[in-house]
Every structure is written in structure tokens, then in C-alpha cells.
N, C-alpha and C positions, 0 to 999 in steps of 0.2 A: 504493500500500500504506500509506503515510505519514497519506494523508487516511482511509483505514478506520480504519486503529487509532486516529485523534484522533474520528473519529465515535466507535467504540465508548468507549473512553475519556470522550467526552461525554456519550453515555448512559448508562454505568455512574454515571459522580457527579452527574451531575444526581437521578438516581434515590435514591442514598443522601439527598443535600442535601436535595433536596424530601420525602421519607421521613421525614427527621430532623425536618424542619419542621411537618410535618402530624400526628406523631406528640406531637410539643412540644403541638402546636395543641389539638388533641382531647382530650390529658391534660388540660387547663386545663378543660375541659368537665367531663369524666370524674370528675377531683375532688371539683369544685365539686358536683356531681351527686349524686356519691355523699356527700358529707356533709349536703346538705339532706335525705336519704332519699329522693333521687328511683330510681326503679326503670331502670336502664339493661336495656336489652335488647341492645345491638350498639355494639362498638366496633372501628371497621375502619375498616385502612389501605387506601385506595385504593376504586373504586365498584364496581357490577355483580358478577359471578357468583364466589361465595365460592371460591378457589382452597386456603385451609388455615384453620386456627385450634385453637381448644379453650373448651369453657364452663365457665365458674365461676359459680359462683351462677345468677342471673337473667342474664348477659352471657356474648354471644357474641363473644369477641375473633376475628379475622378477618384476614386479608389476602385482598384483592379484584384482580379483571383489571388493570382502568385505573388505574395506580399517581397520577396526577396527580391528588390528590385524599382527604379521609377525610371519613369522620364519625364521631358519637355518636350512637346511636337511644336517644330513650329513651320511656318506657311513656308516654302518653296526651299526649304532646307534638302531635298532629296532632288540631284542635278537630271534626272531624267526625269521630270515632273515640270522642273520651273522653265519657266518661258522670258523670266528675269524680266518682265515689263509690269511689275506692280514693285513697287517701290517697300513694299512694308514685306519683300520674300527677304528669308537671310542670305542666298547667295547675291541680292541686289545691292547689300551693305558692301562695304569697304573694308579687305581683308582685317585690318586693325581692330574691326569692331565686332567681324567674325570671332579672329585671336579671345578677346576681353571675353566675350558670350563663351566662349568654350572653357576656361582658364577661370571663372567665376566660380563654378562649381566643385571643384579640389581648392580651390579657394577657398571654399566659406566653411569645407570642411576642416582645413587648417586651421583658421580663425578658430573656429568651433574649439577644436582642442585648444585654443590658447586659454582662448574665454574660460571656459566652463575650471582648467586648471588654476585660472591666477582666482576667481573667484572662491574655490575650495580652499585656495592654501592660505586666502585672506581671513578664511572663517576657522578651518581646520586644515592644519602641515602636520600629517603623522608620515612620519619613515620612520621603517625598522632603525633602533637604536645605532648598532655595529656600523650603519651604512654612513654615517657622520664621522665617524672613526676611520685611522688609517687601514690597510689590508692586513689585518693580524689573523695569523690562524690560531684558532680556538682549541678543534679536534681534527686529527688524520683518522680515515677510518684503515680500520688493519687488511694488508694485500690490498689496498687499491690504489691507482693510478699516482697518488700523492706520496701514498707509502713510498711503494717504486720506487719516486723521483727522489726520496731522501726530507720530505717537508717533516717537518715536525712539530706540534702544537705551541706556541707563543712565537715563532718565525713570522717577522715583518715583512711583507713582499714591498719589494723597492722599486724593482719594476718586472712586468713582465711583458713580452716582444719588445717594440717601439715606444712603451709605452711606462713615461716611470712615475712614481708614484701615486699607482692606480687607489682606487676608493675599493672597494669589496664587490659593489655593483661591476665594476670595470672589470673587477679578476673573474667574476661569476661571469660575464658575457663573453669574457673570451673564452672561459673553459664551455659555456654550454654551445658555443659557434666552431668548437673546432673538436674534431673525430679522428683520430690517429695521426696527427700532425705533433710534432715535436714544436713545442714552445721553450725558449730557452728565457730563465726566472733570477733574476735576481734577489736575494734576501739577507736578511741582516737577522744575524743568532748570535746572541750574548755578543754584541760589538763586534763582532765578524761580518764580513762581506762574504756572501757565498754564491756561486752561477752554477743550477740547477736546471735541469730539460723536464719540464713535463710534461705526456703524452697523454691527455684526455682521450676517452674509451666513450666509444657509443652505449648508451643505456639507454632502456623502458622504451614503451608504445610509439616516443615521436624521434629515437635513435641520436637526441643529443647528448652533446658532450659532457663526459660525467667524471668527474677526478678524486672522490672520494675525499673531499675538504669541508668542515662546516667553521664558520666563521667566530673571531672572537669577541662572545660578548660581554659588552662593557659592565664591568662588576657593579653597577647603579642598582640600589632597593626598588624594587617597585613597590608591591605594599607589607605593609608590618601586621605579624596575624599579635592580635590583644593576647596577654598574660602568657607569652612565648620569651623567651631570652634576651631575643634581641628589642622587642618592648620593653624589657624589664630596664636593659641597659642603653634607653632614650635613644635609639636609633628610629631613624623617618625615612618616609619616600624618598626619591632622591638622593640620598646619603650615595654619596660613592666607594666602597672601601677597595683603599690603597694595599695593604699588606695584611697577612696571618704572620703572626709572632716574629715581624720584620721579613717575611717571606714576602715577596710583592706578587702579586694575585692581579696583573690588568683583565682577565679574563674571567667570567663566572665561573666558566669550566676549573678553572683552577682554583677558585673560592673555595667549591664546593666540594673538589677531590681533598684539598686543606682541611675541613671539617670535618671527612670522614678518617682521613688517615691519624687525627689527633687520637682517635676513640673516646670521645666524651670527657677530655682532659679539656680547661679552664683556656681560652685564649682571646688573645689580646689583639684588637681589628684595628687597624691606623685608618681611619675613617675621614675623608672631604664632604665638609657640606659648604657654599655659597665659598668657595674659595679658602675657608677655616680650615685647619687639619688638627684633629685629636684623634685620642686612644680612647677606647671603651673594652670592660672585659666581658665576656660573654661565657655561659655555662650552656653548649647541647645538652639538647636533651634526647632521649633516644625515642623514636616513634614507627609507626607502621606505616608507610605509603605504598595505598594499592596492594601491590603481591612482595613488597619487600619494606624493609625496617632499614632507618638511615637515623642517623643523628643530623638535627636537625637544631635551628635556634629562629625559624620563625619568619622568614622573609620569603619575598618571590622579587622574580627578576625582572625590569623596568624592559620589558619588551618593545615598546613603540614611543619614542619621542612626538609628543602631540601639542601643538602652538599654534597660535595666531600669528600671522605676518603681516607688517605693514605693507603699503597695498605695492609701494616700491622694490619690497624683496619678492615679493611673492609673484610680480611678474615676469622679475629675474627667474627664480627658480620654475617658472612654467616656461619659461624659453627657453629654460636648461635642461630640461626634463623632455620636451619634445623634439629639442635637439637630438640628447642622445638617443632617442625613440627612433628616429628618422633615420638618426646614422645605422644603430642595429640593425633596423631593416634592410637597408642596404646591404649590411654585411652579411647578412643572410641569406638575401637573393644570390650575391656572388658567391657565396662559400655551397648554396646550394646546386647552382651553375656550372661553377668548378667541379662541381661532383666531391667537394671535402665535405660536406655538411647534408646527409639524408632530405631528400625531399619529404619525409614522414612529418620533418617537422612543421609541413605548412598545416593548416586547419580551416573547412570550410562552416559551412552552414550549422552543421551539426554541432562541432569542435565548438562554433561562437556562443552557440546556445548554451552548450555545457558550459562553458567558462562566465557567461552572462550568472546564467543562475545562480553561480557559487558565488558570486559579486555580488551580486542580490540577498544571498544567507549571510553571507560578510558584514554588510552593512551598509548605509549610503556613501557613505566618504567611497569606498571601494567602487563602488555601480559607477558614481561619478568619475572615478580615476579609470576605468575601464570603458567607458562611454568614451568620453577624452580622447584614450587610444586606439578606438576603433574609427573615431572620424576621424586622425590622424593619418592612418591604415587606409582607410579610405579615400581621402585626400591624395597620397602617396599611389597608390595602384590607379587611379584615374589619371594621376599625370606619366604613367609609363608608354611608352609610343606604341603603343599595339590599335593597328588600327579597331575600330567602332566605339573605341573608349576615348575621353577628351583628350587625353595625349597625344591619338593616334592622328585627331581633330589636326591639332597644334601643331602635329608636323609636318602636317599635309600642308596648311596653312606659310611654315615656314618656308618650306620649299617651292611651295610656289611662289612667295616675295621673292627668294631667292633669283627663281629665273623669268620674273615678270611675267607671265602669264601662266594662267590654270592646268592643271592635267587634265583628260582627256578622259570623258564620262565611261571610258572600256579599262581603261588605267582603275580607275578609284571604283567602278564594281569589282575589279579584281581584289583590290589592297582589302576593300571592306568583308570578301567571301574569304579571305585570308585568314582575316582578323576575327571573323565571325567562327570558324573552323578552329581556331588556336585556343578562342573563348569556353569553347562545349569541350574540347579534349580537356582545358583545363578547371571547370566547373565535375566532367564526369572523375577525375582523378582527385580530387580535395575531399567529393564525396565520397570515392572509394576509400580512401585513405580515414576519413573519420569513421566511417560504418567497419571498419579492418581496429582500428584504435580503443572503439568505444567495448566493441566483440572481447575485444585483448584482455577486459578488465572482469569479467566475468568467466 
């Protein structure tokens, strides 16, 4: 019953999501359109056989069957149709204005994700904590790829490729974009420099790169459980402890292997709160969690950094954030290209739904940061040059300024049965691929 209601659940927000998006999409058309004077005829959510709507003017606004999907029709836009003697047809307009009408729509998707991110991070900025932090490793798991390589738990990554003093996000993106490729790693262990090669290994349903690393986190209290040890001895949220009994601990992982290997012996935390640094002593105590017994003094770990930003940082960090958005994707298409990086990892229809729903149980800050990257995502594959999509538009459009006059109506039904042909191999394979992914899990 559990798994219906997260399927339907997944279809209902998928469907607003991609709705909202496509909707975003087509306005940018629509606009753009209607202030060249171009004559819109049809502006519909979704394809095939009109389900509702209402006309105004010359336009038929619309909702159609197959929701994964819209357009904007507009008058003499299809070259074996227009007779180019009405002035409101779009090939009547001035390549320029063609350009802007086509370019409006991965436009407004871009926009889309700026907006909706600077306004999140104006109200709520949560990142995982560790990801504001340098690339410290926390845990190596045993035999895998990190093992190998020689990494070891509190090792600094300095840089790795081209790339130095990466953030954690930066080392996760390169390990989960690269599949049997030798990386060569710089790190820093106990004031040593050391150049290390690691080889990320393909793992799970979508075949990315997987190196057996989890990240160091920052030893910061999240919250204090009442009449537990470390309540006793005025420890709060926040608090960050620096050392066990002068052992420095920057990692929870190592807080808490400290606690248990004392065995319930009396120890002393060098604890930072607002810049302060004191000592407190602390007595575990020994308790049962779950299917096993730890000694224990009462705290959990500040999981998520969560603030307001004034509206100047918070735009900063949505141009930075969609930046790197943009660039990964890129790097994916190519490493996928190149044949280093499984096309398993791409995700269609199916894949979006699943991943929407679980943003959805997540919370809204999450729906929102995943909306964000989908008209991003969206934005970005409409400006790729395949023709029937606006990039394909746009390059038609260039190359013909190019050589001052139009191609040739046998030319561009060719480019467009091309592009129309490339679209369905690559629609039927995204679906093959998540209905192969989704099977995997059961």
C-alpha cells in the first residue's frame, strides 16, 4: 500500500514540476512572440488531442493528453506553409527576432532557477555541514577504491586533477563522473604532502563512480538530549568540540570512536562556542542503541547548516550553485560521450518522478532546490543544437546570418526528420534505462 501511495505521490509532483516547467518554458516563447507581432495560434501544455482550454485573440491556450511536454504554435512558422506575405508569420520577422523568440525559452528556464534559488536561500540556506568545510576525509571504507589508493581517515585533499583545493562537493563530483580512470590526488597527512592515484569503480543501478570515501564531519553538537552528561556539563547546540583529552577530534567520526575507546573513563572535551574555547568534563554513560550498547554522553551531530542570507549573498551563492550545476552537466554529457562515464546515468521520465517524490517527503526547501535544477536541466538541453529543439532553432538561425541567405525548404525537412529521429531513439532509451533501474531495486 506504502509503494502505491509513493507511486501516486510521484506522479502527482512530477506532473505539477514538469507543468510548472514547461509552462515557465513556452511563456518565454509566448512573450517574446507576442511583442515582435508575431501571430500565435496555440499555446498548450502538454501534446496530442486538446483535453480543455479557451481562445483569446488569435490563440488557443490549451491543455493536451500527454502532459510531458508543450508548445507554442505560431502562424507561418512551418516554411512549406508560409507564403511570407502576412507580416504577423514568424519567418516574415527579421532573423534577430526569430534568434530572441527561440532563445527566450531556455531563457526563462535559466532565470527560473536563479529566481526561485536566490529567493530560498534568502528565507532558508541549508547545506550539509562538511560541505562549508575543507575536503577532509572522515571514513575509508575497507577494500574499496580509496582503500587501494592509500587514503586514510583525517587526510586533507589538496587537490585533486587540475583542481586544488577542492570543497567535498568538488571531490564527490569528480569521483561520481569518473569510472576506471586514474585520478592523480594530492593530500596532506600529519604535515606531509603526499600524491596519490585514485581509480573510482562503477557502482549501483546508474554505474557511477564510486570510491569508497565518506566525508569529515564537523564535530558541531546538534542537539543536547536533557539529564544526559553532556547537559549535565553545560554543553549546547552549536558547541564545536576541538579535542578528547588533548586528542584533536576535527571529525565526529573520531569524537565518537574517542568515547568509545575510553570505556566509560571521565574525559575532558576542549570545546569552541562563538569563538570562546574551554574545557568541560564529561562522564558516558553506557546505553543501548537499536541492536547494540555504546557509551554515550548525550549529543547528536549538527547535520545541516541552516541561515538566512542577505539578499546580496544569496544571489551570489545561486549563481554559484547553478554554475556549478551547469558545469557538471556538461561534464557528464562529455564523460558520457567519451564513453568514461555509463550512459545508465542519464534519467528520464520515470527517474524524474522518483527523484521529485522523494523531494517532496524531504521537505519544501528540497522540492524547491530540485525544481531549480530541473528548469536548469531544462534550460541547458533546449539550448543543445539538435535540431526540432531551440538550439537546433538557433543554429539554423546562425548559419544562415552566416551566409546571408536561408536554406533550402529540402535542407531543413531533412535537419528537422534528423533531429526528430535522434529525439525518439533518445526518449525510447532514458525510458529503457529507468524501467531497467527502477526493476534493479526490487
Amino acid at each position: 500500500m506504502n509503494l502505491f501511495s509513493n507511486f501516486v505521490t510521484d506522479v502527482i509532483v512530477v506532473a505539477i514540476v514538469l507543468g510548472f516547467m514547461i509552462f515557465v518554458h513556452e511563456l518565454g516563447h509566448f512573450l517574446a512572440a507576442k511583442y515582435f507581432g508575431v501571430r500565435v495560434l496555440t499555446f498548450s501544455l502538454g501534446f496530442g488531442k486538446r483535453l480543455a482550454g479557451f481562445k483569446r485573440g488569435d490563440t488557443d491556450y490549451r491543455l493536451s493528453l500527454l502532459p510531458f511536454g508543450g508548445y507554442v504554435k505560431m502562424s507561418g512558422e512551418d516554411p512549406s506553409e508560409s507564403h511570407r506575405d502576412d507580416p504577423a508569420d514568424f519567418l516574415a520577422h527579421p532573423r534577430w527576432q526569430r534568434f530572441i523568440i527561440a532563445i527566450m525559452g531556455p531563457t526563462m528556464n535559466i532565470l527560473t532557477a536563479f529566481v526561485l534559488l536566490t529567493v530560498l536561500y534568502k528565507f532558508h540556506y541549508q547545506k550539509p555541514a562538511y560541505e562549508e568545510a575543507p575536503a577532509r576525509i572522515g571514513q575509508v571504507q575497507p577494500n574499496s577504491p580509496a582503500a587501494k589508493a592509500g587514503l586514510k581517515p583525517g587526510d586533507l585533499v589538496v587537490s585533486i586533477g587540475n583542481l586544488d583545493h577542492p570543497k567535498w562537493q568538488d571531490l564527490e563530483l569528480r569521483i561520481l563522473t569518473t569510472t576506471g580512470q586514474p585520478i592523480p590526488m594530492k593530500i596532506l597527512r600529519d604535515g606531509e604532502l603526499l600524491s596519490l592515484t585514485l581509480t573510482p569503480q562503477a557502482k549501483g543501478v546508474n554505474e557511477v563512480g564510486y570510491a569508497g570515501l565518506q566525508p569529515c564531519l564537523p564535530s558541531v553538537i546538534g542537539d543536547v538530549e536533557s539529564g544526559m552528561p553532556a547537559a549535565h556539563a553545560g554543553l549546547k547546540s552549536g558547541d564545536r568540540v576541538l579535542a578528547v583529552d588533548d586528542v584533536k577530534v576535527p571529525c565526529w567520526q573520531e569524537l565518537s570512536s574517542a568515547m568509545q575507546s575510553r570505556g566509560g573513563k571521565p574525559s575532558v572535551l576542549t570545546v569552541e562556542r562563538r569563538g570562546k574555547v574551554f574545557e568541560v568534563t564529561v562522564q558516558p554513560v553506557y546505553r543501548k542503541i537499536a541492536t547494540e550498547s555504546r557509551w554515550l554522553i548525550g549529543v547528536t551531530l549538527q547535520t545541516n547548516v541552516v541561515r538566512q542570507l542577505p539578499i546580496g549573498l544569496a544571489v551570489k551563492n545561486s549563481i554559484e550553485d547553478n554554475i556549478r550545476s551547469t558545469t557538471a552537466t556538461f561534464v557528464v554529457l562529455k564523460r558520457i560521450l567519451t564513453r568514461r562515464l555509463s550512459a545508465r546515468s542519464l534519467s528520464g521520465p520515470i527517474g524524474i518522478a522518483q527523484i521529485s517524490g522523494e523531494a517532496y517527503r524531504a521537505g519544501f526547501a528540497d522540492l524547491v532546490t530540485l525544481v531549480a535544477f530541473i528548469s536548469l536541466q531544462l534550460g541547458i538541453f533546449n539550448l543543445l543544437p539538435i535540431p526540432i529543439l531551440d538550439g537546433g532553432m538557433i543554429l539554423l538561425l546562425l548559419i544562415e546570418g552566416a551566409m546571408q541567405r536561408d536554406l533550402s525548404l529540402q535542407v531543413k525537412e531533412r535537419v528537422v526528420q534528423a533531429g526528430l529521429f535522434l529525439l525518439l531513439l533518445l526518449a525510447v532509451f532514458v525510458m529503457y534505462n529507468d524501467i531497467v533501474k527502477t526493476l534493479a531495486h526490487y
